[in-house]
N, C-alpha and C positions, 0 to 999 in steps of 0.2 A: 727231634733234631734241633728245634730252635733253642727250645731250653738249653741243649748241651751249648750252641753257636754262646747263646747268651753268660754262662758261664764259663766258660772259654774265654771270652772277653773281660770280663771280670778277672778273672785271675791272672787274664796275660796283662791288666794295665794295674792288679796287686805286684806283680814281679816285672814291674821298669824300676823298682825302685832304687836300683843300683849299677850303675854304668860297666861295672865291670860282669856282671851278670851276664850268659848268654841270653843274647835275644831271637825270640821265636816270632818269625815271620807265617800272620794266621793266613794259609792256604786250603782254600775248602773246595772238594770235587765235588761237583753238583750231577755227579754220575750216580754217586756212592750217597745224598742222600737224598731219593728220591719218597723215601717214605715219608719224611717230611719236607718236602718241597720250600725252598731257600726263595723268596724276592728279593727284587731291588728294594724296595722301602723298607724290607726290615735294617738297612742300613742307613736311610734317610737320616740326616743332622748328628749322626755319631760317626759314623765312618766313610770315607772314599772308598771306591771300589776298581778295583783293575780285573778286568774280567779278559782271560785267556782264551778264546776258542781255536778249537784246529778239528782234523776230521778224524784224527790221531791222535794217540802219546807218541808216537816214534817221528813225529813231523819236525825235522830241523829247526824250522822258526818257532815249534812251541818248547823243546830242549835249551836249545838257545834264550828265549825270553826267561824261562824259570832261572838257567845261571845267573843270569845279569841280575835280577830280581834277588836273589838268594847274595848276592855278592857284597851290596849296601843293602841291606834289609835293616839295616838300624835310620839309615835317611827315611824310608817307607816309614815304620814305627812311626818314627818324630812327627810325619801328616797324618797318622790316621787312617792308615790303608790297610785292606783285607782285599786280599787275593781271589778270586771263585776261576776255575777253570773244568772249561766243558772238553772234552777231546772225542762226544759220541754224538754225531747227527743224530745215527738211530733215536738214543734216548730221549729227542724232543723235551727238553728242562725247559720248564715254562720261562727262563731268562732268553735263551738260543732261541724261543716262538717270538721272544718279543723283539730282538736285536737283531734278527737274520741273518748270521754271517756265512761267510764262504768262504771256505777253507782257513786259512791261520790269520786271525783277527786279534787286537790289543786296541779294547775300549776301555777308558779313564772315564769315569762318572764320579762326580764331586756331591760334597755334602748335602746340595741341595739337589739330590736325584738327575742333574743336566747329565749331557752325555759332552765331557770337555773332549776327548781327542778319539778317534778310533783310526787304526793305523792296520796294515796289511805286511808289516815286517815288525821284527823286533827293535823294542826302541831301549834305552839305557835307563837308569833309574836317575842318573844327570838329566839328562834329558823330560823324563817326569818328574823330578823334583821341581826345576824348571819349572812348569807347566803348572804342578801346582799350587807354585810360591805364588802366582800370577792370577792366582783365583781370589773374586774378593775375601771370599770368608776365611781364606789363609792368610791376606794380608792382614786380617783382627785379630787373629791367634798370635800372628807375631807380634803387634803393636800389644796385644794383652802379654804378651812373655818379654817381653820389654821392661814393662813398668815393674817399677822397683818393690816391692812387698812392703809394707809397715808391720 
């Protein structure tokens, strides 16, 4: 499964190449891949992570957080974010042993493995953009997409 995760990656940052192109927003169940068990660190310094838990798929605020999410999935793209949503206590994913949540949780973990926001409602993707334009390592991404190319 990492392999696939790792090519996946690969070929979803070969096809940004064109703005008018659909964009696919990478959402991984970590129910579904249990045979090769997904960490936080395999996303350390390449990607942000927004990790969805609930004790459910049919839980309102996890329905709800995936629209919003789904709605500006091109603002996500542009930071670097990859989606992981757990919806099964039972399954115990070594991410749910290490984050303990309780019923519908939305935690924002930044490039450097920190855990920047975790919230108990659905938040807007305004709202994490937000959040993590405010992180330093995104203020250098901007300041590097600024400077003019020679």
């Amino acid at each position: 499964m990492k392999y696939f995760l790792l090519i996946s990656m690969l070929l979803f940052n070969i096809a940004k190449a064109s703005a008018s192109d659909e964009i696919n927003l990478s959402i991984i169940d970590l129910n579904s891949s249990n045979n090769s068990p997904i960490t936080l660190s395999d996303f350390f310094g390449t990607k942000r992570v927004i990790i969805i838990f609930s004790n459910n798929s049919e839980d309102p605020n996890f329905t709800a957080q995936l629209n919003l999410l789904q709605r500006r999935k091109n603002n996500l793209n542009e930071r670097d974010v990859v989606i992981l949503t757990d919806t099964s206590p039972i399954s115990k994913s070594n991410i749910r042993l290490k984050l303990r949540p309780q019923g519908f949780v939305f935690i924002l973990i930044g490039k450097d493995g920190k855990i920047a926001l975790r919230k108990s409602r659905p938040w807007s993707v305004r709202e994490i953009s937000r959040s993590i334009d405010k992180m330093p390592l995104r203020k250098q991404e901007i300041k590097l997409l600024a400077q003019p190319s020679d």
